[in-house]
C-alpha positions as CSV (number, residue, x, y, z in Angstrom):
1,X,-7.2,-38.7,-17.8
2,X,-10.1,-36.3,-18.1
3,X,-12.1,-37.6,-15.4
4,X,-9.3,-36.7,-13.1
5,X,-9.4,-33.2,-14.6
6,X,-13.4,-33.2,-15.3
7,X,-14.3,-31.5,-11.3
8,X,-11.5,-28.5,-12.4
9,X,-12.7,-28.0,-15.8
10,X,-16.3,-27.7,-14.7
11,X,-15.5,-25.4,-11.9
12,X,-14.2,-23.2,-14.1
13,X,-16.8,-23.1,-16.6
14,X,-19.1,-22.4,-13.8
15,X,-17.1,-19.7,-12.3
16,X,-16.4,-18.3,-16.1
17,X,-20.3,-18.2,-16.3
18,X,-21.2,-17.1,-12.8
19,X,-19.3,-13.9,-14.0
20,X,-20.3,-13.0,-17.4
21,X,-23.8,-13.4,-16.0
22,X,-23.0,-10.8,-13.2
23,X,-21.6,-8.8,-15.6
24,X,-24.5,-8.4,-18.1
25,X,-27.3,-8.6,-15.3
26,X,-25.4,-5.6,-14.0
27,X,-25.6,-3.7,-17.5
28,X,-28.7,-4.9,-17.6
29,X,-30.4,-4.2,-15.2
30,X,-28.6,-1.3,-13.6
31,X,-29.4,2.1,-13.0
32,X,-27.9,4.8,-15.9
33,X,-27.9,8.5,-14.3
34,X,-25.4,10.8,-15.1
35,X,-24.6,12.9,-12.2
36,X,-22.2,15.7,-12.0
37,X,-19.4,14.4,-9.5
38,X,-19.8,10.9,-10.6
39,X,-16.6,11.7,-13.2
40,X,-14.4,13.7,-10.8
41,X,-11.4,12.6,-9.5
42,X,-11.8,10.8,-5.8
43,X,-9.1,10.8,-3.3
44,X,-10.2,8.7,0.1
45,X,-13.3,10.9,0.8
46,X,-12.0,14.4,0.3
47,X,-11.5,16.1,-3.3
48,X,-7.8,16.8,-4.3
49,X,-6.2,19.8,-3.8
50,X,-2.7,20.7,-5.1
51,X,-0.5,19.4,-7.4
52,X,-0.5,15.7,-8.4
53,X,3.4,15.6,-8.9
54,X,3.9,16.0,-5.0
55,X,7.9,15.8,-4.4
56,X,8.8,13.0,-1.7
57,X,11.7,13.0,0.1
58,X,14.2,9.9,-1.1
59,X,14.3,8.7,2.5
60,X,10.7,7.6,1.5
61,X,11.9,5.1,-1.3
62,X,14.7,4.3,0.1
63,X,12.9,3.3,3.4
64,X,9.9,1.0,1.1
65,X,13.0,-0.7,-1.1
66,X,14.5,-1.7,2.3
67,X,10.9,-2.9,3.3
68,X,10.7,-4.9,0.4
69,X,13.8,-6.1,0.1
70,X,13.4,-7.3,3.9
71,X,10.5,-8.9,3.2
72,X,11.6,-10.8,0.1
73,X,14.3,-12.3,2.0
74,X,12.1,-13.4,5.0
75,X,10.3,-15.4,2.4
76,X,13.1,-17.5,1.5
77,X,12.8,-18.5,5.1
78,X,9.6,-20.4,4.5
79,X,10.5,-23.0,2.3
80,X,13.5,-24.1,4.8
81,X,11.3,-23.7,7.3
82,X,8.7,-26.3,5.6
83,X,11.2,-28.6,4.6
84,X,13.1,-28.8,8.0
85,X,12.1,-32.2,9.4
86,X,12.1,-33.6,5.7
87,X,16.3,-32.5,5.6
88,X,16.6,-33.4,9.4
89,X,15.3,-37.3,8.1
90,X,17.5,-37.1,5.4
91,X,20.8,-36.5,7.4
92,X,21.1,-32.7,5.7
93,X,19.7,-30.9,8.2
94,X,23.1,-29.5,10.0
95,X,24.3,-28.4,7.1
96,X,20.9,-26.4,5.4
97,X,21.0,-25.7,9.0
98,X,24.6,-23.8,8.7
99,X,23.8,-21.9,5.5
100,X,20.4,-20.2,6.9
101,X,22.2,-19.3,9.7
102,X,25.3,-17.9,7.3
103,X,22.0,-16.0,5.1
104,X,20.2,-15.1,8.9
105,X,23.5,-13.3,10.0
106,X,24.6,-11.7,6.5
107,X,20.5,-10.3,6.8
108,X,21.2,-9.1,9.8
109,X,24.2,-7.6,9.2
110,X,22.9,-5.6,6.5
111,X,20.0,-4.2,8.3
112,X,22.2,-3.5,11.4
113,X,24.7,-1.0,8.9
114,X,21.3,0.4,7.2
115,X,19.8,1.1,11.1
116,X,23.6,2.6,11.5
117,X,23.6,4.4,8.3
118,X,20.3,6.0,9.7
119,X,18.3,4.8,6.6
120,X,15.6,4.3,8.7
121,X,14.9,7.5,9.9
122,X,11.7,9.6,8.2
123,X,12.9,12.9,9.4
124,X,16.1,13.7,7.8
């Protein structure tokens, strides 16, 4: 049993090695200069100004839960998706068929009352 685990096993060590190694050559052998901005705060290539606690609208949140509730549920496509000719062989595949197209339309019918609702919109 451990020569079908052996290849994994030694992968690992050598990828467990490969980054201590890094990681002490690094300390090792790497420059220590203390400079004046190298401890200040660093927001995509411009210094901060203002408050941290900036106040976003809800619409924000609510737009990224949608997002990612959207997106969860398209996953749950892939596996049906990947397992379509295996249920059509099987003599399942109207019926898996049926019930995506029942979760498809109940999907849809959510996102159409959101888009309705205006949930969607940035500038409210």
């Amino acid at each position: 049993m451990l020569e079908r685990y052996a290849p994994v096993l030694i992968y690992a060590a050598v990828v467990a090695a490969f980054a201590l190694a890094s990681l002490l050559l690094s300390d090792l052998l790497g420059k220590r200069r203390r400079a004046i901005g190298k401890g200040g705060p660093y927001e995509s290539g411009m210094d901060p100004r203002g408050n941290a606690r900036l106040r976003l609208s809800i619409h924000f949140y609510l737009v990224a839960v949608l997002f990612i509730l959207f997106d969860v549920e398209a996953i749950f496509l892939f596996p049906w998706a990947a397992a379509s000719k295996w249920l059509a062989e099987k003599g399942a595949g109207g019926i898996v068929f049926a019930e995506v197209a029942v979760f498809v339309t109940v999907l849809g019918a959510g996102l159409a009352y959101v888009w309705r609702k205006g949930g969607l919109e940035w500038d409210r």
